[in-house]
N, C-alpha and C positions, 0 to 999 in steps of 0.2 A: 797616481792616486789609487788606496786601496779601496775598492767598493765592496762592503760587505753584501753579501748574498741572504736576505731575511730566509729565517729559519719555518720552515711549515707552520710551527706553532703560532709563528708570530703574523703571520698571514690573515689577511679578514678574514672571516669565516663567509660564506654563502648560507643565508637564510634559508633553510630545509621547507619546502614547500608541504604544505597542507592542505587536505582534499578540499576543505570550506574556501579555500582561494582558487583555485582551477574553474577555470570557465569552460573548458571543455573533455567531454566526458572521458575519450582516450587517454587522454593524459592523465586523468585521476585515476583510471582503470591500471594503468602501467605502475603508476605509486603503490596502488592498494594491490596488484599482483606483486610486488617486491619486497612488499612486508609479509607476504603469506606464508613464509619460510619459519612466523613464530604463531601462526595460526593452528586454531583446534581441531584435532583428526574429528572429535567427536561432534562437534558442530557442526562442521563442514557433512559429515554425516547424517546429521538431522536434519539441516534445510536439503538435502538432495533425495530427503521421500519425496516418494511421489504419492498420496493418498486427496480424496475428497477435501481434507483440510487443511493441507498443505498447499502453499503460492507454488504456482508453475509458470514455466517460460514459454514464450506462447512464439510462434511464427504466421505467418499470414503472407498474402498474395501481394506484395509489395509492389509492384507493376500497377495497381489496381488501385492504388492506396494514392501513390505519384501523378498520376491522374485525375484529381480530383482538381477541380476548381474554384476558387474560394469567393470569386467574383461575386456570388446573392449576398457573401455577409462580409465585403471587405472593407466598409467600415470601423464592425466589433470587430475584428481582425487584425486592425494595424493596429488600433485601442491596443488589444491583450497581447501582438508581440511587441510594442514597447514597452510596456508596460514590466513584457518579462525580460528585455533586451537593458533596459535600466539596472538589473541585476541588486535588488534591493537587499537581498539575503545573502550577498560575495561576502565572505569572511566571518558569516553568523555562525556554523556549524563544526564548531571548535571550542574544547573547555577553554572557560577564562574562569577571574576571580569566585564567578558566581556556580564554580561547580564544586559541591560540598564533598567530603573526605566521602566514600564509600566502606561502609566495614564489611566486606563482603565475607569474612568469614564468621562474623558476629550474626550474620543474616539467618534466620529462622530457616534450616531447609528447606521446607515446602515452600518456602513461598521464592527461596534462591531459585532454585526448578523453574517454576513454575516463570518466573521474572526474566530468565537466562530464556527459557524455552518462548517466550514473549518479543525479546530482542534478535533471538535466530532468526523467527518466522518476520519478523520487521523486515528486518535488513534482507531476506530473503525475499519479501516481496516490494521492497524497494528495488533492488539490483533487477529484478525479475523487469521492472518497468524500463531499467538504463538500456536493459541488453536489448527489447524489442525496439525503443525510441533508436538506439545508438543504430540500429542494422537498418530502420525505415531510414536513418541522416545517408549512410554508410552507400546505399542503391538506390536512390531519388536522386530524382535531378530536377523536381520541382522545385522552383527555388523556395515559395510559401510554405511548401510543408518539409523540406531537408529542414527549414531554417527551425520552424516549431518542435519535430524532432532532436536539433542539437539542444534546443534551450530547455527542454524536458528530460532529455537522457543526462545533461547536465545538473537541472536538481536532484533527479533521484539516482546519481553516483553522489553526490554528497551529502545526503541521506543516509544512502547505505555506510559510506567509509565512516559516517560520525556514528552510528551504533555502534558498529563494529571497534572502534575506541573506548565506547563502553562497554563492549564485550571483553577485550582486552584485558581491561582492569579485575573482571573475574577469573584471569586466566584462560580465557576460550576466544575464540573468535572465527570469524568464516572464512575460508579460502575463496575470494569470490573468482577468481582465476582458474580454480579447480572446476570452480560450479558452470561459469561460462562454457566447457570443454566437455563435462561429464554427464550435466543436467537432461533429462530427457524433454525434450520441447514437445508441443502441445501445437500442431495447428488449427487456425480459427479463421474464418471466412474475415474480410473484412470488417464487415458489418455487426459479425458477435466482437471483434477488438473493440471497436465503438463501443458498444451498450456495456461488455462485460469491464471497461476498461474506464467506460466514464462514472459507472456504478462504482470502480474501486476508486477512482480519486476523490468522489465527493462523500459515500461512505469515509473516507480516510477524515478526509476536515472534519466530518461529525462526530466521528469518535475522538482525534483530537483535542478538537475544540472542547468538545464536554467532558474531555479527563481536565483540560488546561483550568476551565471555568469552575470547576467542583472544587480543584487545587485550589483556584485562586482567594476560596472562601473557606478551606479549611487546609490550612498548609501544614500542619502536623500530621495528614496522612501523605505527604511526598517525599516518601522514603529512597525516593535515590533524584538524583539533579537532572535527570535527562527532560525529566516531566515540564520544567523551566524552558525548556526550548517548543515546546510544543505548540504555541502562536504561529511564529514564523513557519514551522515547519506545516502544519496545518493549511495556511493561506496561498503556499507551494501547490498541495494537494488541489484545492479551489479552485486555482488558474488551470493547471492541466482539465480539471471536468469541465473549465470554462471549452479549452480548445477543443475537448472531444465534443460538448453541444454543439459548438460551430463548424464542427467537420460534418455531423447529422445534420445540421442546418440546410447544408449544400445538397441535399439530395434529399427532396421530403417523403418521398416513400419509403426511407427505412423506419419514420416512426408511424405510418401508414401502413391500411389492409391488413395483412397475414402478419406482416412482422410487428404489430400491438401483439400479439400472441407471444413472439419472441421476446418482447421487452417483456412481459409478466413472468416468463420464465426465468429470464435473469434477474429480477428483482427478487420473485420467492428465492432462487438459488444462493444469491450471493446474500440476505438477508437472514435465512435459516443458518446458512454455512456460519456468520459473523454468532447467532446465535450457540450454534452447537459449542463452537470453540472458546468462546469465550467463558461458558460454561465446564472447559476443561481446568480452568485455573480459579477457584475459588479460593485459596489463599492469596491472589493475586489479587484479586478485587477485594477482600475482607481487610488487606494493606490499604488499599487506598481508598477504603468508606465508605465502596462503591456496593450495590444492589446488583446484577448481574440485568436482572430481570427490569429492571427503572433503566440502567444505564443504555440497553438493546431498547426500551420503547419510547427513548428521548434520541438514540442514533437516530434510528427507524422512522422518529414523527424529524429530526432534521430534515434527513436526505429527501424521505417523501417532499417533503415541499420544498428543496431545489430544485429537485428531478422534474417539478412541472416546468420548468423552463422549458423542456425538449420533449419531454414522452407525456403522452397523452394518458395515460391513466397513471392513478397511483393503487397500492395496494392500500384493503381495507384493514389495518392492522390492531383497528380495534370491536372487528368482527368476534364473534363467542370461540369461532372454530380457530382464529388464529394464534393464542398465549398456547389453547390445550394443545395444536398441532406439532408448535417449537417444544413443547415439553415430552410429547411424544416419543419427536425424533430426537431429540437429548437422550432422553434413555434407552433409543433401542441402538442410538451409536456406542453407549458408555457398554450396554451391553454386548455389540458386536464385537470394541477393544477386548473387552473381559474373554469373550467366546476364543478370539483368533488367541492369545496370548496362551490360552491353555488347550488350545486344539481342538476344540468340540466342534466339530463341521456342523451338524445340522443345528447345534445352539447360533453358530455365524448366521446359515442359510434365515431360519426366523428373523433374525433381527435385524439381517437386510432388506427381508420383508415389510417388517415392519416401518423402516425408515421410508422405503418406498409410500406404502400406506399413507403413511404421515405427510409426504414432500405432496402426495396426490390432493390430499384433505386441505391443503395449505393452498397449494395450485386452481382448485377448483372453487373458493372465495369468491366473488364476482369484486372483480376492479372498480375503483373509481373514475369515472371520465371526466373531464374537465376542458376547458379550450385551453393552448397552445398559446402563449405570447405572441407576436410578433417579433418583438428582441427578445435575443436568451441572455442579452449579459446581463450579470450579475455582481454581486459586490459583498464581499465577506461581513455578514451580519450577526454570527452567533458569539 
């Protein structure tokens, strides 16, 4: 009997895997390194400055991190890794029907720039968070925190690979394989991971949240489909500032004595910084209806009131010196681009001064104090 031999074509195919379905971060990392072959030199170039307002990759004392004990809060603990262990968002982070034609070349330049230069820094500071989570999974042998590290290096590698999909479709896109290898890392004591780290996740859901909710009542300014996913993606962000509250949780002196001085630090820091930059893209915001200045003091009045869950003061952001401070440092950063681009050294020198001046003016505000909960969980409200 002749048995014909099925032709290749005729063969099932194997369903090509997608970063939204990978539950772990290596393996999306391998995928998204294998497509970098049609990624953008000039991308890949812009997310690997390294300036003040650009996302950096951070490293820390890992041994120090692995030893933590979760036992005061392991209650909200097992709560929020089931919670993330459930995997509610597997398969969200991927166009379907509801992702609209892009006309990217019908796109207003300034605001393509400015949109493109938006989604670099994204995915650039999503990836930034996989590769610190994936190396804390990578040399821990706690079992509690390898385990919270895989389930966070895992969302934000599918984070980054779904921008990065939409970077694609403008012809550009990042090499994040390049960026893991080339990138200059940034060490940070444990304790600034925490603050500087739980500030970016729940900063993340506020800004988020309040492009998603503005969308949601006027959808005629959401000029590209990505803005549709920003709920789930959002609520991602939340859980991780849930687990860095609860990592601070376990040791009450870091939001105690000296280091209330260090949280104030990084609140002005990472709140100005959101300020300045966000301020570099005014056709970007004028797209989508937004105020620059509304949008930064509706983040800013969010996150303040999460952040009381864990730090004990908040900043007073609507003190007199604080609008003139961030406007300050707005222009003597716009100034300082303008200076370096055309060489004038001591026009730079001034308006590094000046930024100084400003970050000081901002810094020296007297805090809010307030008491500390008892529980820090929390539950996505905005």
């Amino acid at each position: 009997m002749n048995v014909q031999t099925p032709r290749a074509a005729d063969a099932p195919k194997a369903t090509a895997k997608h970063t939204s379905e990978i539950t772990d971060a290596e393996e999306s990392l391998k995928l998204q390194e294998a497509q970098s072959v049609l990624d953008s030199k000039s991308a890949t170039e812009v997310a690997m400055q390294n300036t003040l307002l650009t996302p950096r990759f951070y490293t820390t004392d890992f041994d120090e991190m692995d030893a933590i004990d979760v036992s005061p809060v392991r209650e909200d603990w097992d709560k929020l890794i089931a919670q993330m262990v459930s995997d509610p968002n597997k398969g969200h982070f991927k166009k379907n029907e509801d992702w609209d034609h892009v006309d990217w070349d019908g796109m207003e330049p300034g605001l393509k720039k400015e949109f493109i230069d938006f989604l670099i820094s994204s995915c650039t500071a999503e990836f930034s968070g996989c590769v610190l989570y994936k190396e804390m999974k990578r040399r821990g042998n706690n079992k509690d925190i390898t385990q919270l590290f895989q389930l966070m290096a895992r969302d934000e590698a599918r984070h980054a690979g779904f921008i990065n999909d939409a970077l694609r479709e403008a012809g550009v896109a990042v090499n994040l394989g390049f960026l893991t290898q080339k990138k200059k890392y940034t060490y940070f004591r444990p304790k600034f991971i925490y603050y500087a780290t739980y500030l970016s996740e729940k900063i993340g859901y506020a800004r988020y949240i309040t492009i998603f909710r503005h969308l949601e009542k006027h959808p005629e300014h959401r000029f590209h489909p990505i803005f549709k996913w920003f709920q789930e993606w959002c609520n991602d962000e939340f859980s991780h500032g849930e687990a860095f509250a609860l990592l601070m949780k376990t040791e009450p002196k870091l939001t105690q004595g000296m280091n209330v001085y260090w949280i104030k630090f990084f609140l002005t820091a990472v709140y100005s910084t959101m300020y300045v930059r966000d301020h570099q893209r005014p056709a970007f915001h004028d797209a989508l209806g937004v105020d620059p200045d509304w949008y930064a003091h509706e983040v800013f009045t969010k996150t303040s009131k999460l952040s009381e869950q864990i730090f004990p003061i908040t900043l007073d952001i609507d003190h007199p010196r604080w609008q003139r401070g961030l406007e300050k440092m707005q222009k003597a950063n716009a100034d300082l681009a303008k200076a370096t681009e055309e060489g004038r050294f001591f026009a730079k020198i001034g308006a590094q001064v000046r930024a100084v001046s400003a970050f000081v003016s901002l810094i020296t505000i007297p805090a809010k104090k307030h008491q500390v909960p008892t529980s820090t969980r929390l539950e996505p409200a905005y």
